[in-house]
C-alpha positions in Angstrom: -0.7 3.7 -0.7 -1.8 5.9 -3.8 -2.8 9.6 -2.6 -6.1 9.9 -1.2 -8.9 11.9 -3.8 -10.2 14.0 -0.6 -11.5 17.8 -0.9 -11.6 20.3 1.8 -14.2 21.5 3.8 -15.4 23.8 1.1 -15.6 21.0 -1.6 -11.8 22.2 -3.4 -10.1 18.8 -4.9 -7.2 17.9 -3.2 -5.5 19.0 -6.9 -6.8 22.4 -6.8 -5.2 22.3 -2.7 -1.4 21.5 -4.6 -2.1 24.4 -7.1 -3.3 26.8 -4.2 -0.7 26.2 -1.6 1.9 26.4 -4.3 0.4 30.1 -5.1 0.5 31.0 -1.5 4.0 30.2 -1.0 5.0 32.5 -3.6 3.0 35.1 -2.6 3.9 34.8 0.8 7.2 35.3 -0.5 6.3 38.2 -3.2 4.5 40.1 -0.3 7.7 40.3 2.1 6.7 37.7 4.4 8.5 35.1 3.5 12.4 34.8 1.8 13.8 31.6 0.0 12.9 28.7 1.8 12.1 29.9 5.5 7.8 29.4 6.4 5.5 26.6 5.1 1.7 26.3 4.5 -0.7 23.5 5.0 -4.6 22.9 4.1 -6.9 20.7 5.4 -7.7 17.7 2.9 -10.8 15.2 4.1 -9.5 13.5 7.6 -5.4 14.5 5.9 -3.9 17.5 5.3 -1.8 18.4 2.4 1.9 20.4 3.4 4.3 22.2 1.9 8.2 20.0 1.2 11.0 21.0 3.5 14.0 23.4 2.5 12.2 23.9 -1.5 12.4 27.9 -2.7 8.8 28.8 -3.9 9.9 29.2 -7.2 10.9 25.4 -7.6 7.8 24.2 -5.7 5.3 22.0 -7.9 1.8 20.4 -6.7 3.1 17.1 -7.1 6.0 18.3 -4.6 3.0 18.7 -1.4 2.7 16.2 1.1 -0.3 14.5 1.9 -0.2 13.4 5.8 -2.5 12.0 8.2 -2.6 14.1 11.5 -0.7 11.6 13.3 2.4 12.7 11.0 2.4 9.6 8.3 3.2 10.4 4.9 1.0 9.3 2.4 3.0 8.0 -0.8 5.2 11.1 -0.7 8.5 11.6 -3.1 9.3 14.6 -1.0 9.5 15.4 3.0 7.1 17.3 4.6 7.9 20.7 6.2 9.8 19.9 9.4 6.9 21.9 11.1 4.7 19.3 10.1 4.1 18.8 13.6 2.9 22.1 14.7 0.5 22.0 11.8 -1.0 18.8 12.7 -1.4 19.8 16.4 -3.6 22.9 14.9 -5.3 20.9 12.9 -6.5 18.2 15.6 -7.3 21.3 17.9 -9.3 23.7 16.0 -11.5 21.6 13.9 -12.7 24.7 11.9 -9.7 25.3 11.0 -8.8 24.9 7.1 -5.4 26.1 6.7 -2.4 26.8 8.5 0.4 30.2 7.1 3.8 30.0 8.9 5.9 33.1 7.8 9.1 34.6 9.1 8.2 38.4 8.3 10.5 41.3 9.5 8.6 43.2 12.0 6.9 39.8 13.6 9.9 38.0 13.6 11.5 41.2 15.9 9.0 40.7 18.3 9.2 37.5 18.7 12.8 37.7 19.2 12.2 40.3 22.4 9.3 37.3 22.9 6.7 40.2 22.9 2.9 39.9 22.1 1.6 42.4 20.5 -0.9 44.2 22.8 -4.5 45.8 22.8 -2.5 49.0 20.7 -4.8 49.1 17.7 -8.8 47.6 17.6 -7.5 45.8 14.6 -5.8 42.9 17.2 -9.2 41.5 17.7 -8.7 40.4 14.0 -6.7 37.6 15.3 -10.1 36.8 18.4 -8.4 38.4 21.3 -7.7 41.2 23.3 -3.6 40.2 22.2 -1.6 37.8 19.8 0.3 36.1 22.3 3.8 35.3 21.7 4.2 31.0 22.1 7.4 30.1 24.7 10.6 29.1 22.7 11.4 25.6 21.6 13.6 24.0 18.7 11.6 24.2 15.5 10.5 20.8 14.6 9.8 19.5 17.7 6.4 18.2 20.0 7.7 20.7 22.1 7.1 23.7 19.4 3.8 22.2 18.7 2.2 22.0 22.0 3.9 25.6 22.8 1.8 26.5 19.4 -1.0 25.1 20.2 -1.6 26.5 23.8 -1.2 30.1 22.6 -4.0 29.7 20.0 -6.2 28.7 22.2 -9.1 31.4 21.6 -6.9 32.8 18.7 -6.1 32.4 14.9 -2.6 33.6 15.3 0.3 33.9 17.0 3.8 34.6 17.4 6.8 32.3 18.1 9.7 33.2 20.8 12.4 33.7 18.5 10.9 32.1 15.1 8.0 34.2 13.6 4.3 34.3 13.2 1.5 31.6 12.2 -2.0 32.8 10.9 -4.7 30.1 10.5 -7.6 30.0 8.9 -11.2 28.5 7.1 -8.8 28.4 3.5 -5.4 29.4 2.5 -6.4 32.9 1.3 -7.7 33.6 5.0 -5.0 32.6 6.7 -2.7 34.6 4.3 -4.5 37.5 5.1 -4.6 37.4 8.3 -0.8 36.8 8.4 -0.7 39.9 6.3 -2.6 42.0 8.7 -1.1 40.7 11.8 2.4 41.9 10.0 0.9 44.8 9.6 0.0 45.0 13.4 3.3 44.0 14.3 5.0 46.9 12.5 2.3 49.1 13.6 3.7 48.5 16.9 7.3 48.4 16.6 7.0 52.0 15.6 4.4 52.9 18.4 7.1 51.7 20.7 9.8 54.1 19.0 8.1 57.2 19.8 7.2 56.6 23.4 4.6 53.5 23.7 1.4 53.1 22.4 -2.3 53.8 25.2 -3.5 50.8 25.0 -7.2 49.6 24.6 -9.1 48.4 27.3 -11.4 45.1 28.0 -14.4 46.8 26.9 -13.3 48.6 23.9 -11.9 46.1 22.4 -15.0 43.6 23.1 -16.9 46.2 21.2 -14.3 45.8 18.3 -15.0 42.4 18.4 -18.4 42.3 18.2 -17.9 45.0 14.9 -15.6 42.4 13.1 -19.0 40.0 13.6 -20.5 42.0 11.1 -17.5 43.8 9.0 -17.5 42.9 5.5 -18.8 41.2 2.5 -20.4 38.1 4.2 -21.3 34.8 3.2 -24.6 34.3 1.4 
């Protein structure tokens, strides 16, 4: 079966989807989020999604090299095999309908608290970027598995990201540069954090201030027309 001529959501060919995710991966990596092969990236392509190869630097990474799968997992006419996260990416998809891309990184200060399998609390009003009052930290299980995704899935219920016991971080998104940026900002958060906790712990936010934060992001920047 010859790859499907889908868009995304927004109308962007399933070409331009290649091109883009092969930019993100290599400025996931350029931005410190990412090193050699470790994370992948996905976007939403008609009913498919299109994912980034397993175990391929970003440097050698080509738009013919993306995988096209349905969200049951099948490969559509692929050379190369998907991301072995596949899985977890297809789980988001099929859960968040809005949803048009999927950022998995491994970034430093993230990664260390998902290793101590800490979410990172109501510290800054800049958590409720993510749609919550926290960014949960998912239970561990082996990368790869059902077991990752349904532990993936139940901690973004209500959120666009979260972190992964003892693995790293996974932003989603209406596109690929959302999703990058939020994974960016939630880095951000995380290291934020990790030095709040050095000096003595952060005072936390409360329920109500950071609903009102919420209700600010409604409104906070350039919007749509």
């Amino acid at each position: 079966m010859p790859p499907t001529t889908s868009s995304s959501s927004d109308g962007t060919s399933a070409g331009a989807l290649r091109e883009e995710l092969v930019r993100t991966m290599r400025g996931l990596e350029a931005d410190g989020l990412n090193r050699a092969a470790a994370g992948n990236a996905s976007a939403r392509c008609g009913a498919h999604f299109l994912i980034t190869p397993t175990g391929v630097l970003p440097a050698d990474l080509s738009p013919e090299a993306m995988v096209e799968m349905t969200l049951d997992g099948t490969p559509l006419a692929a050379r190369w095999r998907p991301s072995s996260e596949w899985r977890f990416h297809a789980g988001i998809y099929a859960a968040h309908p809005d949803a048009g891309a999927v950022v998995h990184v491994h970034s430093p200060h993230a990664t260390a608290l998902a290793c101590c399998r800490r979410e990172i609390p109501p510290f800054h009003y800049m958590v409720a970027v993510a749609g919550g009052a926290t960014i949960p930290c998912a239970p561990y299980a082996t990368f790869g598995t059902e077991a990752l995704s349904q532990a993936v899935v139940t901690a973004l219920a209500g959120r666009k990201a979260c972190l992964l016991a003892n693995h790293g971080l996974v932003a989603i998104g209406p596109s690929l540069a959302r999703a990058w940026r939020l994974a960016v900002e939630v880095e951000e958060l995380a290291r934020q954090y990790v030095l709040a906790l050095a000096v003595g712990g952060p005072v936390l936010l409360n329920d109500a201030e950071i609903a009102d934060a919420s209700r600010q992001f409604k409104g906070y920047g350039q919007q749509d027309t």
